[in-house]
Structures are given as C-alpha cells and as structure tokens.
C-alpha positions in Angstrom: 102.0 71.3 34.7 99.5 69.0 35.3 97.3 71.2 37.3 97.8 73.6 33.8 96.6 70.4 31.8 93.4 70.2 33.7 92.7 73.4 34.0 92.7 73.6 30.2 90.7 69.9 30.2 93.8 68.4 27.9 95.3 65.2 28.9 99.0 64.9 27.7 100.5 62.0 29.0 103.1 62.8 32.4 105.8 61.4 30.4 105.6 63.3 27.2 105.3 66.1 29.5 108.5 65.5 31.4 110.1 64.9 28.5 109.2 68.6 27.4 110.5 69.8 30.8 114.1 68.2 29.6 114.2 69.1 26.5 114.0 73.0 28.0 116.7 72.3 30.5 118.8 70.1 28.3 119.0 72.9 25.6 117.4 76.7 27.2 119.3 78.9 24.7 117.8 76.9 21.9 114.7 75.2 23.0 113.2 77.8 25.4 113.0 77.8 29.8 110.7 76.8 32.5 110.3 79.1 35.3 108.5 77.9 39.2 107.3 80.2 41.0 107.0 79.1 44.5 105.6 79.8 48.1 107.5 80.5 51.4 107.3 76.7 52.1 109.2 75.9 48.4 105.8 74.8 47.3 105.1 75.2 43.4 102.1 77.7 42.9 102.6 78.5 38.9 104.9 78.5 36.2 105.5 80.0 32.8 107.5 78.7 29.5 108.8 80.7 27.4 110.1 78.8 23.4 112.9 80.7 21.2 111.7 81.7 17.7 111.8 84.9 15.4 109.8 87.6 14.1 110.4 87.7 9.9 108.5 91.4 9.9 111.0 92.8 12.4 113.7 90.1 12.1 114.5 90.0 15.6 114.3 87.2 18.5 111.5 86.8 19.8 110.4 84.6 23.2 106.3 83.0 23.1 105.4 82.7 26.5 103.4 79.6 25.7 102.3 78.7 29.2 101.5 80.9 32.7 99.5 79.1 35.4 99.3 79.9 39.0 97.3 77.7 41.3 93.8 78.5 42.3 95.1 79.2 45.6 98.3 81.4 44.8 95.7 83.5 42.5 95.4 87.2 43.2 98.9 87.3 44.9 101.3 88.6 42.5 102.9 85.1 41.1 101.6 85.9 37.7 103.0 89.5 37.4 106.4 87.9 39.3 106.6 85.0 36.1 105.7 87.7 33.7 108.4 90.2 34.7 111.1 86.7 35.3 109.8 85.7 31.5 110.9 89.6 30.2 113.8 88.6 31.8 114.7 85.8 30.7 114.1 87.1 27.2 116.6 90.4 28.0 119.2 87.4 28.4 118.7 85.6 25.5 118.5 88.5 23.0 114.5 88.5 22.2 113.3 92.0 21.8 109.7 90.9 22.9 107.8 88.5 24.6 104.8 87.4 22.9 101.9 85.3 24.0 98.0 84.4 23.5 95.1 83.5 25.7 91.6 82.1 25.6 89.1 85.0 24.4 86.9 84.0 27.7 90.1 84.3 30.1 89.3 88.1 31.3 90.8 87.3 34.7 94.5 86.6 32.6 93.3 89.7 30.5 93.2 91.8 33.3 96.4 90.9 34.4 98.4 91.4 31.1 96.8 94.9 30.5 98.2 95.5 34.4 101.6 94.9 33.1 101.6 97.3 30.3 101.2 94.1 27.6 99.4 95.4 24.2 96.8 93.1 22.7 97.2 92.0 19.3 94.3 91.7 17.1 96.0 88.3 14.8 94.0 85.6 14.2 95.3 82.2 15.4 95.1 79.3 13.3 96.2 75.7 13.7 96.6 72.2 11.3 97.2 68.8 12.9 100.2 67.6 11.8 99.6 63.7 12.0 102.9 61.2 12.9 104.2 58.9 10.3 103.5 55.9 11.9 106.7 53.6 9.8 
C-alpha cells in the first residue's frame, strides 16, 4: 500500500492505513476486501480493494475497485489481469452485479490493461468536496 501511496505522491499516515486494512477484514461483507497478489517466493507484488456500495439507476450491488497496484517489477506479468479477475470474483460472492472503477486520464498503461479484460469505459465525470473533521 505504501508503494501505491507513493506512486500516486499521497502520504497517508501507515497507521491510518493499517487501520483501513482492518476495517476490510474486520467486516469484508460490509466494508469491502483486500486482495495480495504475490510471487513464487510469497513476496507481495500488487493488490486491489474492492468497497461494497449500490447502484440507485439499476438498484443492484455494486463493488468499486478503488485500488490496483502491482510493483514496477511484477509489471507486464499478468498480476493485474489475475487481481482483476480475483476482484470479479470476489464481487460474484458477495452479490454485486458489476465491478466498477476509475483511473488517472494520463494512466494508458492501466488503460490498456482494462480494455484487455473486456472493461467498458465510462464517460462520468468525477467530482469531489473535502469533507473537513469536527475538531470538538
């Protein structure tokens, strides 16, 4: 997750991002799952995390693959097609009808690989609004 962090240049603090990692396995058929992929020496070379929520224009389950990283080095090998196909998965098991996710408009490497797996890109418009902590 960390190499994920600095890849993207963001600098979440290790603890708040192990405490995400148990919150997904303290509560996966709510909260969402974590998937490793690793090498033949049980090293970690990616992972993907995939959140619960709903689609109101279809209302079905859906699963947001909010995360997919692989390692510089594990790049080109098949680990993101493998985490893709184990996220499908994943959301076959927990009743989501689709697996939904985003990516950088500059990422055509990731672009490549999602058309390669028969994903269908979306032409929405993300939008986002800081939601500040109430500091009492």
């Amino acid at each position: 997750m960390r190499g994920y962090c600095d890849f993207y240049e963001a600098e979440p603090p290790d603890d708040d991002l192990l405490e995400l990692s148990r919150a997904l396995l303290a509560d996966p058929d709510r909260e969402g799952v974590q998937l490793l992929a690793r090498d033949s020496r049980s090293n970690t070379v990616g992972f993907a995390t995939v959140y619960w929520s709903w689609d109101t224009l279809a209302a079905v389950r859906v699963g947001i693959m909010y995360d997919l990283y692989v390692a510089p080095a594990a790049r080109g090998t098949g680990v993101a097609d493998g985490l893709i196909e184990a996220c499908v998965e994943e959301c076959r098991q927990h009743g989501a009808v689709s697996l939904v996710w985003q990516t950088a408009k500059d990422n055509a490497r990731a672009q490549r690989v999602y058309e390669r797996v028969g994903a269908k890109r979306s032409e929405w418009v993300d939008y986002s609004l800081p939601v500040t902590r109430d500091s009492s």
